[in-house]
C-alpha positions as CSV (number, residue, x, y, z in Angstrom):
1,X,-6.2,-12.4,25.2
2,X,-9.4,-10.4,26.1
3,X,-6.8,-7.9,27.4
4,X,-5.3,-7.4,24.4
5,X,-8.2,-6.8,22.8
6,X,-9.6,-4.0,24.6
7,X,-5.8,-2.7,24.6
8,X,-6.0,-3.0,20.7
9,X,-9.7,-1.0,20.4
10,X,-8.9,1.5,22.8
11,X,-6.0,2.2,20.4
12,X,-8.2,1.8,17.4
13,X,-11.3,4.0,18.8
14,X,-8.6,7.1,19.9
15,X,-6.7,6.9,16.8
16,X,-10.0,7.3,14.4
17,X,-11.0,10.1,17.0
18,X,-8.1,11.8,16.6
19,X,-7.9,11.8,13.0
20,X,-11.7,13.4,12.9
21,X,-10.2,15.9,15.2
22,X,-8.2,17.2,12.4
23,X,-10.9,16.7,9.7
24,X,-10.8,19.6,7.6
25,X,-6.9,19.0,7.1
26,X,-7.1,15.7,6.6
27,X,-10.3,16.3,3.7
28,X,-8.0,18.8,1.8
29,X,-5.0,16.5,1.7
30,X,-6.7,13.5,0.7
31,X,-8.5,15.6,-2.1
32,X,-5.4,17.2,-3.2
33,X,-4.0,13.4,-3.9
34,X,-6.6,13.2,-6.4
35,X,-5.1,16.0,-8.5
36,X,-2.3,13.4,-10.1
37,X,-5.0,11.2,-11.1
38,X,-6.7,13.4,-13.2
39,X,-3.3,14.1,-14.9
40,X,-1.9,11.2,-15.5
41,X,-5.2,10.3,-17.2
42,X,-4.3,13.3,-19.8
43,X,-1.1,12.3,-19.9
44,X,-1.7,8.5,-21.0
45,X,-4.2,9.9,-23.1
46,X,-1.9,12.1,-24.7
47,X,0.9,9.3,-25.6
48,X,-1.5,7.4,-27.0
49,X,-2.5,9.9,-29.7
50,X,0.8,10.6,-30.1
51,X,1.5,6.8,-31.1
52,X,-1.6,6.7,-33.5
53,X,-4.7,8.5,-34.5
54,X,-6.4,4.6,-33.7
55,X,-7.7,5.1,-30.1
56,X,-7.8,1.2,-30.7
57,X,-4.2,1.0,-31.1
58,X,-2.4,-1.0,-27.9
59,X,0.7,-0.8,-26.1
60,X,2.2,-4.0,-25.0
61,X,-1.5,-5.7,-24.8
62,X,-2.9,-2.2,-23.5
63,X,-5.8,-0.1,-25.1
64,X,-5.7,3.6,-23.8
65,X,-9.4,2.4,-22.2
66,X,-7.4,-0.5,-20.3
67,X,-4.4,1.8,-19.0
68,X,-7.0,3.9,-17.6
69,X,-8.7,1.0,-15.8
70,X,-5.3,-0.2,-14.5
71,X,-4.2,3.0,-13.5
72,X,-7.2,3.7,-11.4
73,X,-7.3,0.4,-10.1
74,X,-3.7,0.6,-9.1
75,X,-4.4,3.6,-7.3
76,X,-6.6,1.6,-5.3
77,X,-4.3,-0.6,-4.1
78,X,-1.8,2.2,-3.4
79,X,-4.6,3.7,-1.2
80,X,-4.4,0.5,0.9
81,X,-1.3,-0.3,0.9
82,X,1.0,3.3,0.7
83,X,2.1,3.8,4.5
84,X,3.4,7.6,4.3
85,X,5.7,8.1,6.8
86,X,6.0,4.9,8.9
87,X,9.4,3.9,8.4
88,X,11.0,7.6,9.4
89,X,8.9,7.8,12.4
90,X,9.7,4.0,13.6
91,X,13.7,5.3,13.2
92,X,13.2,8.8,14.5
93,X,11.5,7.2,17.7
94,X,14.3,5.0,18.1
95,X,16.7,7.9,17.1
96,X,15.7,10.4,19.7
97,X,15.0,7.5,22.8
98,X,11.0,7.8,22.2
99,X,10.6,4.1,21.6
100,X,11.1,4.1,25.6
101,X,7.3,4.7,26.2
102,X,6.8,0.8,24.2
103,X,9.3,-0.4,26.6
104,X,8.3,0.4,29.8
105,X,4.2,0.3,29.4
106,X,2.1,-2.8,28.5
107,X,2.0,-2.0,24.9
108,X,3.8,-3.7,21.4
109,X,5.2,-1.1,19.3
110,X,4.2,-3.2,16.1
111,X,0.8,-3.5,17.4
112,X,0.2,0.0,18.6
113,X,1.4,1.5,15.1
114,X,-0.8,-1.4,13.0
115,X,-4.0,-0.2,14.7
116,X,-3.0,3.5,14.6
117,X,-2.7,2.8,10.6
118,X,-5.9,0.7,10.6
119,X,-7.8,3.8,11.8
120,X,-6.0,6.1,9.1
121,X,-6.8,4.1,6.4
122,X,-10.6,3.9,7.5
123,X,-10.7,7.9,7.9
124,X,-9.4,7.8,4.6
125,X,-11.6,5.9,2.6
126,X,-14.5,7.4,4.8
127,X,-13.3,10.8,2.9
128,X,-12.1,9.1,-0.1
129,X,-15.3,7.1,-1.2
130,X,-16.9,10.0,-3.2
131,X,-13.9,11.4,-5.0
132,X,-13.1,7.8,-6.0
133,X,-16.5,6.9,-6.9
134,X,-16.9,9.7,-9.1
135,X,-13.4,9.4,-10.9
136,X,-14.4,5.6,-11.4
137,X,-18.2,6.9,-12.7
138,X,-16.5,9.2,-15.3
139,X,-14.3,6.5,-16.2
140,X,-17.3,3.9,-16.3
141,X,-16.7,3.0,-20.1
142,X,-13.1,2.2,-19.7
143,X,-14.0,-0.9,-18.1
144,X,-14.8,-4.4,-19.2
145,X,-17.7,-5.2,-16.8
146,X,-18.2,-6.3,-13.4
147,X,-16.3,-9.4,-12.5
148,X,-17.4,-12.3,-11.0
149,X,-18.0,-13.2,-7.7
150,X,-14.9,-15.6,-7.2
151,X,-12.8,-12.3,-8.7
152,X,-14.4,-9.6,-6.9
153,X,-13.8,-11.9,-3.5
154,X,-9.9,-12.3,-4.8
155,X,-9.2,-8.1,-5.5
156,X,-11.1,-8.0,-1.7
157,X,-8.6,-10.3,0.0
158,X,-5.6,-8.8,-1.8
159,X,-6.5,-5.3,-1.1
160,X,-6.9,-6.5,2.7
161,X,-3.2,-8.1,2.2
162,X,-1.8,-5.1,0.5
163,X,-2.4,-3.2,3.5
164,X,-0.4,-6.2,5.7
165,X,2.7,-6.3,3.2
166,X,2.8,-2.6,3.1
167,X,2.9,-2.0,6.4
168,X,5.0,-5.2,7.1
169,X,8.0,-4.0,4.5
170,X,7.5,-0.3,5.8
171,X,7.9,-1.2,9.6
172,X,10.9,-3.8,8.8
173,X,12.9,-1.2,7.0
174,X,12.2,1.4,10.4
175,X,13.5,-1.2,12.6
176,X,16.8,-1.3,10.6
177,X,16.8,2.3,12.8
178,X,17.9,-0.1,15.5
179,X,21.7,-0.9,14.0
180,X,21.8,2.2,11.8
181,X,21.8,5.7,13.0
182,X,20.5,6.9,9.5
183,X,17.8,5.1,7.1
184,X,16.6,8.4,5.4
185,X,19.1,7.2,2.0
186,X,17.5,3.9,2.6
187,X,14.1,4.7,3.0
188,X,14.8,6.9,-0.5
189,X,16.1,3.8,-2.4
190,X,12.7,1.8,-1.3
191,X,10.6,4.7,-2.4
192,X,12.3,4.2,-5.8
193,X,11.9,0.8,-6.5
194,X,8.6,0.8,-4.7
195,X,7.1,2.9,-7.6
196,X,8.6,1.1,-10.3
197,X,8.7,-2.2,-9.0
198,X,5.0,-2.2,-7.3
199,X,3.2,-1.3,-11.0
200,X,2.2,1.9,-9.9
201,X,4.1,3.9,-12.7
202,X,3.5,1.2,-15.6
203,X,2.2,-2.3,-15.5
204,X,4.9,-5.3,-15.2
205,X,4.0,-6.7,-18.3
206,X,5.6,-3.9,-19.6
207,X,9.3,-5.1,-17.8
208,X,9.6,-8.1,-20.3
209,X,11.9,-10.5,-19.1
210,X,12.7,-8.2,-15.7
211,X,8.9,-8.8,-14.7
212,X,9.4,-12.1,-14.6
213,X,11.8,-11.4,-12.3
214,X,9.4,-9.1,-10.3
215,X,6.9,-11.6,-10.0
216,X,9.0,-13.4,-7.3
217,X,9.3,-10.0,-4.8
218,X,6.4,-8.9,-2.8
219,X,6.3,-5.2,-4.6
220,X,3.6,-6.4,-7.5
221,X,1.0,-6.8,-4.4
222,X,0.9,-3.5,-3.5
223,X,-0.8,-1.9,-6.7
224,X,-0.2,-4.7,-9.3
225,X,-1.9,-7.4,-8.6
226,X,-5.2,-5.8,-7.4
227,X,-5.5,-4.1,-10.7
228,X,-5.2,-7.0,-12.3
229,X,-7.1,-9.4,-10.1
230,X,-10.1,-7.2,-11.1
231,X,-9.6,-6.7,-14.9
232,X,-9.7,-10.5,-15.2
233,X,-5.8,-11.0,-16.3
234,X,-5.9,-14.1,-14.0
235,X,-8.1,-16.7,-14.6
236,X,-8.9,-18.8,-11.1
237,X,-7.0,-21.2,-10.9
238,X,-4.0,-18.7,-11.0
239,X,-5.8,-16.3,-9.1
240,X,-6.0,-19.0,-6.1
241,X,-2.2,-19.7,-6.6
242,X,-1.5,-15.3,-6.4
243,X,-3.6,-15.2,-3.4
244,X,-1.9,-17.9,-1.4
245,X,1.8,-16.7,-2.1
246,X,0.1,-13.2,-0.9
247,X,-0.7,-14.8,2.5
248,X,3.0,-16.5,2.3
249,X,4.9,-13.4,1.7
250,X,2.6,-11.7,4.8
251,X,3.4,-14.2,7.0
252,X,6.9,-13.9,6.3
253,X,7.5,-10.6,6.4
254,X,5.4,-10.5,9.7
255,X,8.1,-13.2,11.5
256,X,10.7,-10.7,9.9
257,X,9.4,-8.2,11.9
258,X,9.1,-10.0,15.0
259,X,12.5,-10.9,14.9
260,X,13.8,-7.6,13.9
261,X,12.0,-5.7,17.0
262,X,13.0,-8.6,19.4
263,X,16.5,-8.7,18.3
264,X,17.1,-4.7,18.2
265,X,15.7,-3.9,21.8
266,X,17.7,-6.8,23.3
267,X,20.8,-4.8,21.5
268,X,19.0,-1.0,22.2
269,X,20.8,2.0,24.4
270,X,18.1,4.4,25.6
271,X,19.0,8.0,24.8
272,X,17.5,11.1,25.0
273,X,14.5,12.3,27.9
């Protein structure tokens, strides 16, 4: 056990050093990322003054003030839970043979790459904070308030659980690399619904009767159900009851993964150098 966790720090230590390595790179893209927020902001603002000159006017139960504060807070969860190129890197290492280095030396694949994405998403918000905080300071008056404590503990633990589910549905859909030579069409279909399906584009209350169907996949806890964890649309009782099928659907998808990687290198051919 003890083993594992110096195995899993050392990962953790060299994966945040190596991202500082690359600082000034890694600064510029993550400030570039903020450029869509700013539009999107001007465009939401826009289609509401196209609706009505009432800034007060709402759009299925949204002001222009609340879409804002969803957005933003959606954005949030995306930052935890987004896992850019994971998938195509899982199937091009078992493309090309590369997966032979997690075969042959004391280290999990799954736990090696979970670490390695632990210490990108702390570089990130290390560069992140201040753009974010000053977006969300600009933004101040779109919000209702601070939540309470029991709320502001809940939009914690599901931020902490996007991360898992992202990661967990990202890896499982690499590991499909194992009985299918190309994922890339795939990986492009997940993209898709991810966006829509997750709430990042609108929010599923929006969907009507197909969010109720949504409610059921693990997509909303990627950038939904933060959002809305923090701008109070679920009282607690409700919130307990999100938060618990949260930790269901991670544990799940982690035994999927399991599986997965257990069953595909029993069944894997080595190729390549």
């Amino acid at each position: 056990m003890f083993a594992s966790l110096r195995v899993n720090w050392t990962i953790l230590k060299t994966s945040v050093e190596e991202r500082f390595v690359y600082r000034g790179d890694f600064a510029l893209a993550t400030l570039v990322r903020f450029l869509p927020i700013v539009t999107q902001i001007f465009l939401w603002g826009a289609i509401y003054a196209a609706g009505s000159a009432n800034e007060y006017q709402t759009l299925n139960g949204y002001r222009y003030g609340d879409m804002v504060a969803y957005y933003l807070l959606a954005m949030v969860g995306r930052a935890f839970s987004s896992m850019p190129g994971l998938s195509s890197g899982i199937a091009r290492d078992i493309r090309d043979g590369s997966i032979k280095k997690y075969l042959t030396q004391p280290v999990d694949m799954l736990s090696y790459l979970f670490w390695y994405r632990v210490a990108h998403k702390l570089v990130y918000y290390v560069i992140a904070a201040a753009p974010f905080g000053l977006v969300f300071y600009l933004c101040r008056d779109y919000f209702p308030g601070w939540p309470d404590a029991w709320t502001t503990a809940g939009f914690a633990a599901s931020l902490i659980m996007a991360f898992f589910i992202g990661f967990l549905i990202e890896s499982l859909l690499g590991l499909v690399a194992f009985w299918f030579l190309e994922v890339s069409s795939l990986l492009f279909i997940y993209m898709m619904l991810n966006y829509f399906l997750s709430g990042h584009m609108i929010p599923l209350d929006w969907l009507g009767g197909v969010g109720d169907a949504v409610q059921y996949l693990p997509f909303k806890y990627l950038a939904y159900t933060p959002a809305a964890i923090m701008l109070g649309r679920y009282p607690h009782d409700a919130l307990a009851r999100e938060l618990a099928i949260e930790a269901l659907w991670v544990l799940g998808l982690w035994g999927a993964n399991r599986v997965t990687y257990e069953r595909g290198v029993r069944r894997y051919g080595a190729f390549g150098g």
